[in-house]
C-alpha positions as CSV (number, residue, x, y, z in Angstrom):
1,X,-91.5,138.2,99.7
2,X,-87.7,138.5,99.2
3,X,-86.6,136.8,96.2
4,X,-83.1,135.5,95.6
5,X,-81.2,137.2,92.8
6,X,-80.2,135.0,90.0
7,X,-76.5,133.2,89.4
8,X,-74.6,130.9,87.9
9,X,-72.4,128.4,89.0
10,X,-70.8,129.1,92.4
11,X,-66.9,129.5,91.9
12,X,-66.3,129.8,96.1
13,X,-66.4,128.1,98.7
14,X,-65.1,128.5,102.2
15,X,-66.3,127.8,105.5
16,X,-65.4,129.8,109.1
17,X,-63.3,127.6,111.5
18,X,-65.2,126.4,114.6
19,X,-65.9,128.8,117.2
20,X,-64.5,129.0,120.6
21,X,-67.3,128.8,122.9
22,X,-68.2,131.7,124.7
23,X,-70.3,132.7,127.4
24,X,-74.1,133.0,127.1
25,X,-73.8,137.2,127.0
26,X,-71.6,138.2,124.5
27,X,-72.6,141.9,124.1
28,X,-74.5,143.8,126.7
29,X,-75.6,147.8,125.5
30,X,-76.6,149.3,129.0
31,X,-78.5,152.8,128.7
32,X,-76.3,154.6,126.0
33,X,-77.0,158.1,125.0
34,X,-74.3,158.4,122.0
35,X,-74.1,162.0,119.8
36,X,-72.1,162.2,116.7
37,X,-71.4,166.0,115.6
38,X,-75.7,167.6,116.3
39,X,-77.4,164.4,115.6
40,X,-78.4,162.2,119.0
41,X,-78.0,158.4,117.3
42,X,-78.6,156.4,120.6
43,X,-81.2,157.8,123.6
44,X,-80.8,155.9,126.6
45,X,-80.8,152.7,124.3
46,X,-80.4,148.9,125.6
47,X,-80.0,145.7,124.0
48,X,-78.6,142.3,124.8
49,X,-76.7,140.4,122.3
50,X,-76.3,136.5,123.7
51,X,-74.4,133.3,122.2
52,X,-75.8,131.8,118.8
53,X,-77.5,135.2,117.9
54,X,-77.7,136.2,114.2
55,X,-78.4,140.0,114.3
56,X,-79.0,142.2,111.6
57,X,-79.2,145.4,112.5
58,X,-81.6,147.8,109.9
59,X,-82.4,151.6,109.8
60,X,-82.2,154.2,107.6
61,X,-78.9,155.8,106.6
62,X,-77.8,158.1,109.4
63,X,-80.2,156.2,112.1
64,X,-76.6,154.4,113.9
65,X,-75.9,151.6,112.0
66,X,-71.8,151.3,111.3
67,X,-72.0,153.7,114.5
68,X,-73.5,150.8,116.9
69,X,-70.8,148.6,115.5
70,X,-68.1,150.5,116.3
71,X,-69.3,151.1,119.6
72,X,-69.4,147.1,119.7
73,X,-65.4,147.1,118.6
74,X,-64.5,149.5,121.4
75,X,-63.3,152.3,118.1
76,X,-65.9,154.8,119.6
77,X,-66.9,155.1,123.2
78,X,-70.9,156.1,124.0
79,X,-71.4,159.6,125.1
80,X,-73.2,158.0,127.6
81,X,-74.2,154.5,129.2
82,X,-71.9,151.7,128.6
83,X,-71.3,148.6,125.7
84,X,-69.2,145.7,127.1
85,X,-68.3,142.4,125.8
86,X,-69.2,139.6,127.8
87,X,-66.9,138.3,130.3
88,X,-66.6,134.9,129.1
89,X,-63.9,134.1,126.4
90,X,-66.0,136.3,123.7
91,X,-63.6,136.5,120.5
92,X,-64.6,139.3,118.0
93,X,-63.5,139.8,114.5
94,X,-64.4,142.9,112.9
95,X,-65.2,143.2,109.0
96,X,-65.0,147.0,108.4
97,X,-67.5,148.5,105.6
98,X,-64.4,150.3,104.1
99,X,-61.7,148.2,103.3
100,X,-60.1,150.6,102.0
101,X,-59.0,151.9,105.1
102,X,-59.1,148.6,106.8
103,X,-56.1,146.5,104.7
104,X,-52.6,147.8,104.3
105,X,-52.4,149.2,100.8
106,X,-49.1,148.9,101.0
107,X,-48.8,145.4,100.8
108,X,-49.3,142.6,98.6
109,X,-52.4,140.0,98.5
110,X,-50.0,137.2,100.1
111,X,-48.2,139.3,102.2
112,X,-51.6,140.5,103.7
113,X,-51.7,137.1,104.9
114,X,-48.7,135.3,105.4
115,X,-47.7,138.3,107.8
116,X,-51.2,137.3,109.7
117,X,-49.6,133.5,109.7
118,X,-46.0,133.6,109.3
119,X,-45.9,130.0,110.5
120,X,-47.8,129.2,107.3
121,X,-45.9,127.9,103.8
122,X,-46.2,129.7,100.7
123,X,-48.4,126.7,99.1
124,X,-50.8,127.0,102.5
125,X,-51.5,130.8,101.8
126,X,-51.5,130.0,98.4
127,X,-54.1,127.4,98.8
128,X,-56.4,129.7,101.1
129,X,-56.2,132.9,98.5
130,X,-57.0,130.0,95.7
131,X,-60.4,129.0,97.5
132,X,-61.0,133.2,97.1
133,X,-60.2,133.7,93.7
134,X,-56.6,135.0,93.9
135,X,-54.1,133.2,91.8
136,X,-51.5,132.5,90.1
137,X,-49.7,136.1,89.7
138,X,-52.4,138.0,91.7
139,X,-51.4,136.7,94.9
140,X,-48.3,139.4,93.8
141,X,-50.7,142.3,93.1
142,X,-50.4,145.4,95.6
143,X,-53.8,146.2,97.8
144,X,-53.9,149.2,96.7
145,X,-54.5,147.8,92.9
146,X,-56.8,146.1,93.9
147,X,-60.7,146.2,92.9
148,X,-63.4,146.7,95.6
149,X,-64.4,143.3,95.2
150,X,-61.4,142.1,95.7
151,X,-60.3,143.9,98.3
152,X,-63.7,142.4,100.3
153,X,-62.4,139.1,99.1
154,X,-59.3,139.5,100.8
155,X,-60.8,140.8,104.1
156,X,-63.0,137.7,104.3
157,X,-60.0,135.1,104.0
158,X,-58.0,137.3,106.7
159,X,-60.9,136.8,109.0
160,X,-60.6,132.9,108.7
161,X,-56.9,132.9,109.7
162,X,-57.6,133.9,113.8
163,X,-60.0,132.2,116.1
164,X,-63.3,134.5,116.5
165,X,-66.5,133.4,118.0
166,X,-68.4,136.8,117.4
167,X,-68.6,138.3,113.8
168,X,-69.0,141.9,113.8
169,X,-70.0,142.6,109.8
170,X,-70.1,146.2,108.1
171,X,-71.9,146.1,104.8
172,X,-69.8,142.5,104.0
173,X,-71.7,142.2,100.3
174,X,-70.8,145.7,99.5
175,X,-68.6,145.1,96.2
176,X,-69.2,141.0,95.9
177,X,-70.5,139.4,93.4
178,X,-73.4,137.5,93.5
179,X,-71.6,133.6,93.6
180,X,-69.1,135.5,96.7
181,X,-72.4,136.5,98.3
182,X,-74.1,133.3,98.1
183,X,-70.5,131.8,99.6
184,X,-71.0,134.1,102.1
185,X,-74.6,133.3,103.1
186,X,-73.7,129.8,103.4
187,X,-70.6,130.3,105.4
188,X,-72.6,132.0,107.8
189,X,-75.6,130.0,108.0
190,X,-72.9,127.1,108.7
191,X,-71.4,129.3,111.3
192,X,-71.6,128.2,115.3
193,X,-70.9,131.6,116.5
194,X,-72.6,134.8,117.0
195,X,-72.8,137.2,114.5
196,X,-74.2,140.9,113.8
197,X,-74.4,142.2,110.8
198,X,-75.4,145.7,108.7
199,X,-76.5,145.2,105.1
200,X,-78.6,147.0,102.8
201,X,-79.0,143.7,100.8
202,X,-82.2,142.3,102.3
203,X,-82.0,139.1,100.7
204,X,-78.8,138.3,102.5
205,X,-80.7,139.5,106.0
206,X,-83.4,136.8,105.3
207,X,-80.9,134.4,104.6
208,X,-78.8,134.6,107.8
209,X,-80.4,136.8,110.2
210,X,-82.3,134.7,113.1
211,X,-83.1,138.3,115.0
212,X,-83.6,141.6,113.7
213,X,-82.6,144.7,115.6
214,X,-84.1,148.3,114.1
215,X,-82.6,151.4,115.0
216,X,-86.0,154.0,115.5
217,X,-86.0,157.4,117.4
218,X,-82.7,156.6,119.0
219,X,-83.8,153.3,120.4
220,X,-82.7,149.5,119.5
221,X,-85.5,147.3,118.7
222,X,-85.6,143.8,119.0
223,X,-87.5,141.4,117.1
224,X,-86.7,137.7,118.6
225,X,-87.4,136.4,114.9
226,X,-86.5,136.3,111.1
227,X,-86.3,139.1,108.5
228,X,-90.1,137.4,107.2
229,X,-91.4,138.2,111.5
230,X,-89.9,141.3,111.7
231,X,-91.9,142.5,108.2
232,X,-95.0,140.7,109.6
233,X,-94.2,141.9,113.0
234,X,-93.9,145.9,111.2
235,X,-97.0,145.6,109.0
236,X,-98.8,144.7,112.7
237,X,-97.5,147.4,114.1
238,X,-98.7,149.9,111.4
239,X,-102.0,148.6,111.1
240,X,-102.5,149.0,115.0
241,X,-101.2,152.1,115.2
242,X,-103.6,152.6,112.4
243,X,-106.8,151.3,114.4
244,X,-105.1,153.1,117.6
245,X,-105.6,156.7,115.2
246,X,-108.8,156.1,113.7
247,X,-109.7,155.3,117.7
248,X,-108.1,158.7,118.9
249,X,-109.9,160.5,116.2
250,X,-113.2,159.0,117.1
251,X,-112.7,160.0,120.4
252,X,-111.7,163.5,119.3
253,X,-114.9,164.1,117.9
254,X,-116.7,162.7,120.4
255,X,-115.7,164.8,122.8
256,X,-115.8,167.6,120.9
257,X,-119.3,166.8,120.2
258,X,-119.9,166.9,123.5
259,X,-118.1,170.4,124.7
260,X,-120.3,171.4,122.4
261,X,-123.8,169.8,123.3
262,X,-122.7,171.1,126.9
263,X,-121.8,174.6,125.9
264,X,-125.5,174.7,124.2
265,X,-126.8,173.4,127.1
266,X,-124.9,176.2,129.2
267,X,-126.3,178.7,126.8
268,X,-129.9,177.6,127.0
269,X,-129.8,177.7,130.9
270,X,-128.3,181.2,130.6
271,X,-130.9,182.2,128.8
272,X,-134.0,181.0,130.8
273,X,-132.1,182.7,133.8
274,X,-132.0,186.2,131.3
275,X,-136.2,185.9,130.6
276,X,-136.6,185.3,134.4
């Protein structure tokens, strides 16, 4: 059971434009062998990502996970194989799990965004940075002042601002606030495009994800439901590999029961054939 965490009043509320349709394959992983530094993170791995697909993507830290997304982005190239966007008008929009690194700290909140839409007024950014908590004089604060909430704040309204049919999402909770995540869950639940996401706040998977995707022994595995399948799915899994051991070791004995009948046997014979 994952149980929501507790909140008061929401204070946000935004909504991604419509998406763009795109063709039925948005992302297809072919075969990729990928090796960061001595660790092998992908062996001869596939998956197919297609359009309406809510994927979270779980493992444990090191498995691949911010890896496999950048591989998605086209920032790191496998070692081997090959990950290609569909052909078919597929718009990505990339929220990076550092956002430090991913906004211009040299810049302030509203020029963050009216450089994205220069066509914009000052009341239309104004208005947009409103609906994410920045007003009044903090539309003026530098990003580099800025908290890591707030930062994450800013990154989700520059992601409204450009048509994008495929959300690519690193950690998006990391830093937010529990009203922000719940603005976030909703915006995405709301959304008509295809999204893949890596979060360490299962809650938020069983809220949005529709598919699960676990990164194990260097290979992607799909789970065509929820985050309540896959743990059903898991637990089934474990208690047949469970049967499957208790089987083996059965079987073990067994025949080591017999090797050893027969060599008693063998023994027996040899020794009639020693009297005679």
């Amino acid at each position: 059971m994952v149980e929501a965490p507790t909140a008061g009043l929401k204070t946000l509320r935004f909504h991604f434009p419509p998406a763009p349709r795109s063709g039925r394959e948005v992302v297809s992983i072919e075969d990729i062998t990928h090796v960061y530094e001595d660790n092998i993170l992908f062996l001869g791995a596939n998956l197919l990502i297609e359009r309406g697909d809510r994927i979270a993507i779980l493992g444990p830290n090191g498995a691949g996970k911010s890896t496999l997304l950048r591989l998605m982005t086209g920032l790191e190239a496998p070692t081997e194989g090959q990950v290609k966007l569909g052909d078919h008008n597929v718009l990505p929009s990339y929220f990076e799990q550092n956002q430090a690194e991913a906004l211009d700290l040299n810049k302030t909140v509203m020029a963050t965004i009216h450089d994205e839409v220069p066509n914009w007024k000052n009341e239309e950014v104004r208005t947009l940075l409103g609906r994410f908590l920045f007003s009044e004089d903090t539309v003026f604060k530098a990003v580099a002042t800025l908290s890591g909430g707030e930062k994450a704040r800013l990154a989700l309204a520059k992601m409204l601002l450009q048509p994008a049919n495929f959300l690519i999402l690193d950690e998006p909770t990391n830093h937010l606030d529990i009203p922000a995540k719940e603005m976030l869950e909703e915006a995405l639940q709301n959304y008509d495009g295809t999204v893949i996401v890596v979060s360490h706040d299962r809650y938020f998977i069983s809220q949005v994800a529709n598919k699960i995707v676990e990164i194990r022994e260097g290979e992607l595995r799909l789970y065509r439901g929820n985050y309540h399948y896959y743990l059903e799915k898991v637990e089934e899994e474990k208690e047949r590999a469970r049967l499957e051991a208790i089987e083996a070791e059965k079987a073990a004995k067994a025949a080591e029961k017999r090797a050893k009948q027969r060599e008693k046997q063998k023994q027996k014979q040899e020794a009639k054939k020693a009297k005679v």
